[in-house]
C-alpha positions in Angstrom: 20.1 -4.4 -3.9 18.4 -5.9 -7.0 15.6 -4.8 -9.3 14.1 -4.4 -12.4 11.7 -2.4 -14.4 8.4 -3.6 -15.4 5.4 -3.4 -16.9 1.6 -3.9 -15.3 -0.2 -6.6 -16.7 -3.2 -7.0 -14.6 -4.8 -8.7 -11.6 -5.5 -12.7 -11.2 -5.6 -15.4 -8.9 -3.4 -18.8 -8.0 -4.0 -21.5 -5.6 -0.9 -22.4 -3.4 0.3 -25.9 -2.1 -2.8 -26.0 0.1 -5.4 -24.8 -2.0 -5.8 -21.4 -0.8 -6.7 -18.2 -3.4 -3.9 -16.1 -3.3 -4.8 -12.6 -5.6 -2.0 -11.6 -7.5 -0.9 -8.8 -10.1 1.0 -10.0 -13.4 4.0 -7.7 -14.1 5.8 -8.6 -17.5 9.7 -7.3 -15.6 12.0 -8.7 -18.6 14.1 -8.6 -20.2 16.2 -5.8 -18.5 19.1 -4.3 -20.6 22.3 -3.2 -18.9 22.7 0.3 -20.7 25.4 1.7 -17.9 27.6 1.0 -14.9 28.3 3.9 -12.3 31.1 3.8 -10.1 32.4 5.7 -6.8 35.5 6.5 -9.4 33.8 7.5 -12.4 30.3 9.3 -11.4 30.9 9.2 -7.0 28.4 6.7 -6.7 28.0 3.1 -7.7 24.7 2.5 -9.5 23.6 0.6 -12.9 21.6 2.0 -15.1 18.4 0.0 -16.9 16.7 -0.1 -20.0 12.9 -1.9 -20.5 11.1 -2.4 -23.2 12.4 -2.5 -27.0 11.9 0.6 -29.3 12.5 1.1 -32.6 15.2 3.7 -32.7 13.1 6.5 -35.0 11.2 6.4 -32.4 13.3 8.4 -29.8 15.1 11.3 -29.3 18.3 12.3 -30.6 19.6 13.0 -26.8 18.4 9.6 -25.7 19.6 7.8 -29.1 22.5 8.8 -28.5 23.0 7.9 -24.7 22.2 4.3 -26.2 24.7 4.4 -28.7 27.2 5.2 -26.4 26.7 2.0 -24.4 25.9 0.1 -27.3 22.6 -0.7 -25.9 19.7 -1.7 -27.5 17.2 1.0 -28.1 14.4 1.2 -24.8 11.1 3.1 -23.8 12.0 3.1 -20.0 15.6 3.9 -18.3 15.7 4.1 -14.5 18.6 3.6 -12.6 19.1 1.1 -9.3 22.0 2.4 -6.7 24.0 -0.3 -5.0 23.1 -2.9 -7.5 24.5 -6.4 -6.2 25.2 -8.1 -9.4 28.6 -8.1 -11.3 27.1 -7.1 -14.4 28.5 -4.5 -17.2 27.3 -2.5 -20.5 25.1 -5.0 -22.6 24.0 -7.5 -20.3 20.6 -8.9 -20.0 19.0 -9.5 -16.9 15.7 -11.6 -16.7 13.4 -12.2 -13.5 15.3 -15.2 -12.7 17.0 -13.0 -10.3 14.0 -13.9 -8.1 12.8 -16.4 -6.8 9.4 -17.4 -4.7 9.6 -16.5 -1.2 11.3 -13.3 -1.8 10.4 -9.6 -1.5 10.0 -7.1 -3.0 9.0 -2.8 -3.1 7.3 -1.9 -5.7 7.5 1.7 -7.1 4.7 3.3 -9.7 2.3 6.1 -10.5 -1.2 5.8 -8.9 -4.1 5.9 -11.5 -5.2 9.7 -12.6 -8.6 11.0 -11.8 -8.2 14.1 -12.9 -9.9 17.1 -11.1 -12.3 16.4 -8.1 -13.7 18.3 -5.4 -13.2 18.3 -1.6 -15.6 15.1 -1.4 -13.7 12.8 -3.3 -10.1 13.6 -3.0 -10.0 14.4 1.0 -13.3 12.4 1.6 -15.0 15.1 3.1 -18.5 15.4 4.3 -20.1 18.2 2.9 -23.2 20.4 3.8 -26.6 19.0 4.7 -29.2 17.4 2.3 -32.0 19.6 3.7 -33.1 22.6 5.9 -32.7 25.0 3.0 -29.3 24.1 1.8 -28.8 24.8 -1.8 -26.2 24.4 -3.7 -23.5 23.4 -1.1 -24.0 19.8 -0.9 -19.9 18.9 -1.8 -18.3 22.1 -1.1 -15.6 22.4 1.5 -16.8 25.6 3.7 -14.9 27.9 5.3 -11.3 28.2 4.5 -9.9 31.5 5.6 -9.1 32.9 9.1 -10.6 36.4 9.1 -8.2 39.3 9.4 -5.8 37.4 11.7 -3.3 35.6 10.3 -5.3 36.8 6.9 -4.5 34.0 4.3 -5.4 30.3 3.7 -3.0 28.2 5.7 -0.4 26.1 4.0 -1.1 23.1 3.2 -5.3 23.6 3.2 -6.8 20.5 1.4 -8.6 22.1 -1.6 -10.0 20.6 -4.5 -7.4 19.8 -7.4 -5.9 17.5 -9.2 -6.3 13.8 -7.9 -3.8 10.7 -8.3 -0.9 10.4 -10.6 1.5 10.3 -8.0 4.6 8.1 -7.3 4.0 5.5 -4.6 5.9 2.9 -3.4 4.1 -0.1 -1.9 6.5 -1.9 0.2 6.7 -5.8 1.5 5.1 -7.3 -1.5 5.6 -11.3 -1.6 6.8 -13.0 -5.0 4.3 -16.0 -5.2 5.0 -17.1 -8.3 8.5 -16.5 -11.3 7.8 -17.7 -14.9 11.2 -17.0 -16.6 10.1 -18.6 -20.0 7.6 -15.5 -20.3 9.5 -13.2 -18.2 6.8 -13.0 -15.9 6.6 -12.4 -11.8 3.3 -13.0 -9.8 3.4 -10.7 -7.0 1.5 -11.0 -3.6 -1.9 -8.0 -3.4 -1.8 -4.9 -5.3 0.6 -2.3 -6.4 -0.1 1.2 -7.9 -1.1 1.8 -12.0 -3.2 1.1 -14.3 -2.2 -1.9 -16.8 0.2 -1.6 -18.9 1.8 1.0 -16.8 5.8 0.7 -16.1 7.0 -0.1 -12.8 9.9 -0.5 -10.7 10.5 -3.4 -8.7 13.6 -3.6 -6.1 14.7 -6.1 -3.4 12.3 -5.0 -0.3 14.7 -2.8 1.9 13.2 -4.5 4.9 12.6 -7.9 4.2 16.1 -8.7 1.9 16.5 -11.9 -0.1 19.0 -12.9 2.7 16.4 -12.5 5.7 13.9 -14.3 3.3 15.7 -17.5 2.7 16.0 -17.7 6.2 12.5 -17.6 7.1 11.5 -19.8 4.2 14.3 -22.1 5.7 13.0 -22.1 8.8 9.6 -22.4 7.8 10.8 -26.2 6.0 12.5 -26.7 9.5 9.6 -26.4 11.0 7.0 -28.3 9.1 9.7 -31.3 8.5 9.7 -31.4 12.3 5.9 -31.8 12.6 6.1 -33.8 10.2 8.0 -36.5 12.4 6.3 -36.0 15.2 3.2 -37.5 13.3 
């Protein structure tokens, strides 16, 4: 398992090899300081721990400050922490988004957009009353949501209006079209969740690793070098 932390950039567009529009979102993922190593000895798990995005170090707190200095890291925004990291790689290391490459896969982790408070309509998608026949003022209103005196409460788990987005979601499968180490940048396949300039976490896809993926991308050149001869 690989990853990196990011940072949301925005949405464009790239043509591949045979001129198809492939939409993309910019994420600037580098570089990635090595802040700390777990291991199965030491902590009982084996993990290494991340830092994105330079700070200057008046700018954090004295706990954080001085989980840097311990490591002799260089002071970061972001910290997140990758179990079963795959590369030999210890306290002070800088890792770029040339551990990717084109063809690979990846999951991406971040918070969805905030909408703040909405009603039934919006956030569940629900219909509502009727526009006529007398109906005032329960155009977007939910109803009914209690069960009269038996069982005598609002079920668990009753979708009410509330708070709306702002969540963690992880959007899995995501292609890697594109890795420009020179700006640290990786063009990745569609959509993932944020806003720009939001931080994300990018990890080898759990499904589709970078072993199965050279494999298909090898089998893929196989395959059109074969048609290829046979015209």
């Amino acid at each position: 398992m690989i990853g990196l932390l990011g940072k949301k950039l925005g949405q464009t567009r790239v043509f591949d090899a045979k001129g198809n529009v492939v939409p993309v979102t910019v994420v600037k993922a580098g570089p990635n300081y090595v802040l700390q190593v777990k291991t199965v000895e030491t902590d009982g798990y084996n993990a290494v721990q991340l830092g994105f995005d330079e700070q200057k170090p008046q700018r954090l707190t004295k706990p954080l400050l001085g989980h840097i200095k311990k490591y002799n890291g260089v002071p970061v925004k972001r910290i997140r922490e990758i179990r079963d990291f795959s590369l030999d790689v210890k306290p002070g290391d800088k890792i770029g988004v040339e551990i990717f490459e084109p063809g690979d896969f990846v999951d991406v982790t971040g918070y969805t957009k905030g909408r703040g408070f909405q009603g039934v309509v919006k956030r569940w998608g629900f219909g509502g009353g009727v526009a006529s026949h007398g109906t005032k003022g329960w155009h977007r209103r939910p109803g009914a949501i209690g069960n009269r005196l038996t069982p005598g409460w609002v079920e668990k788990g009753k979708r009410m209006p509330g708070h709306m987005g702002h969540v963690q979601r992880t959007i899995q499968n995501l292609e890697i079209i594109k890795v420009i180490p020179e700006e640290n940048l990786l063009l990745i396949k569609g959509a993932i969740p944020g806003a720009k300039g939001d931080y994300v976490l990018i990890k080898e896809s759990k499904k589709i690793p970078k072993e199965v993926a050279k494999a298909r991308r090898e089998a893929k050149a196989a395959e059109a070098a074969e048609k290829g001869k046979k015209k």
